[in-house]
C-alpha positions in Angstrom: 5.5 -17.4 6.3 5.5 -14.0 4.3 8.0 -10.8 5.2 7.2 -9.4 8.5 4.5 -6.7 8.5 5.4 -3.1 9.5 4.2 -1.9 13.2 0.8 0.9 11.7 1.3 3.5 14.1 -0.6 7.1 14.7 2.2 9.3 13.2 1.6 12.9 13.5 0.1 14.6 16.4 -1.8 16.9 14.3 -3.4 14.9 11.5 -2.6 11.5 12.8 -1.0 10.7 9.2 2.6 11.5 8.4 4.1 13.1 5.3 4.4 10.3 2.9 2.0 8.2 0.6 2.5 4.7 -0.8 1.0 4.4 -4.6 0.5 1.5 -6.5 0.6 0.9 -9.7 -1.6 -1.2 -12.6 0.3 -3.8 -14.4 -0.9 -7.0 -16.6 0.5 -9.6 -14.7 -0.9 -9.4 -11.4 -4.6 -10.7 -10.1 -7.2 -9.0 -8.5 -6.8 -11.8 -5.5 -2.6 -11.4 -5.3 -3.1 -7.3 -5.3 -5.8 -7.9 -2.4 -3.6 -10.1 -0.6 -0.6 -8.1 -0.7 -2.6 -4.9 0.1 -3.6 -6.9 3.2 -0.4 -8.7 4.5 1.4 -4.7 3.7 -1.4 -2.4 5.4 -3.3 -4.2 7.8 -6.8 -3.1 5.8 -9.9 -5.2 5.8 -10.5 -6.8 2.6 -13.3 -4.8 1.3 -10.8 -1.6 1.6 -8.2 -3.6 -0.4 -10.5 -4.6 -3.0 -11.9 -1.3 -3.8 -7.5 0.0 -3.9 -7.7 -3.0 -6.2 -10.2 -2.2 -8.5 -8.9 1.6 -8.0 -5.2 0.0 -9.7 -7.4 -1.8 -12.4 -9.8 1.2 -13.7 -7.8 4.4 -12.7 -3.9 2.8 -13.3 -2.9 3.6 -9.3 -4.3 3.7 -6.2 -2.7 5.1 -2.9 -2.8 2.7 -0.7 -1.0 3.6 2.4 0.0 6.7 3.8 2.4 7.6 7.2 5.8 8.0 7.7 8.6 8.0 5.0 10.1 4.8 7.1 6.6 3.2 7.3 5.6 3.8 4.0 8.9 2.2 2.7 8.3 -0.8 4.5 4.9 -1.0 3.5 5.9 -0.4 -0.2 8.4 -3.2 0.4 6.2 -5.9 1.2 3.6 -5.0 -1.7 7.0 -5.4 -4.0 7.3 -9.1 -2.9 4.9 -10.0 -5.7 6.8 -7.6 -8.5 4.2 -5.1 -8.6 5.5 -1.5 -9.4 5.1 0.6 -5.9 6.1 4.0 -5.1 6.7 6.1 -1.9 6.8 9.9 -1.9 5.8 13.1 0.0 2.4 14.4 0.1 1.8 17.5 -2.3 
């Protein structure tokens, strides 16, 4: 089986979303079906969500795909890096 999937919990009282944002980037080696699997397996979303982040990657060269906690959102960006895809985590503006 695949990594272990992080536990998507409310995190923030106030907006129910923590600080942090997970971004994904295009490349030309990945497919449209690996990028919608990993998106998946990493966030928990349906696949019509991670086909539209996929298509997002393709036309607009990044999508963000997850957003919580900074420990959350490294794990999440963890798993999307399984497949060698360039992922980034970093605070919200």
């Amino acid at each position: 089986m695949g990594a272990a999937l992080p536990v998507l919990e409310p995190t923030s009282a106030d907006t129910g979303f923590g600080g942090w944002i997970v971004t994904v980037y295009n490349n030309d080696v990945n497919t449209y079906q690996e990028v919608i699997e990993i998106l998946m397996r990493a966030t928990g979303c349906t696949f019509e969500e991670a086909y539209i982040e996929a298509w997002e990657i393709d036309h607009l060269g990044l999508s963000v795909v997850h957003h919580g906690r900074q420990e959350e959102c490294e794990g999440v960006a963890a798993v999307i890096a399984t497949i060698g895809i360039d992922v980034r985590v970093s605070e919200m503006d």
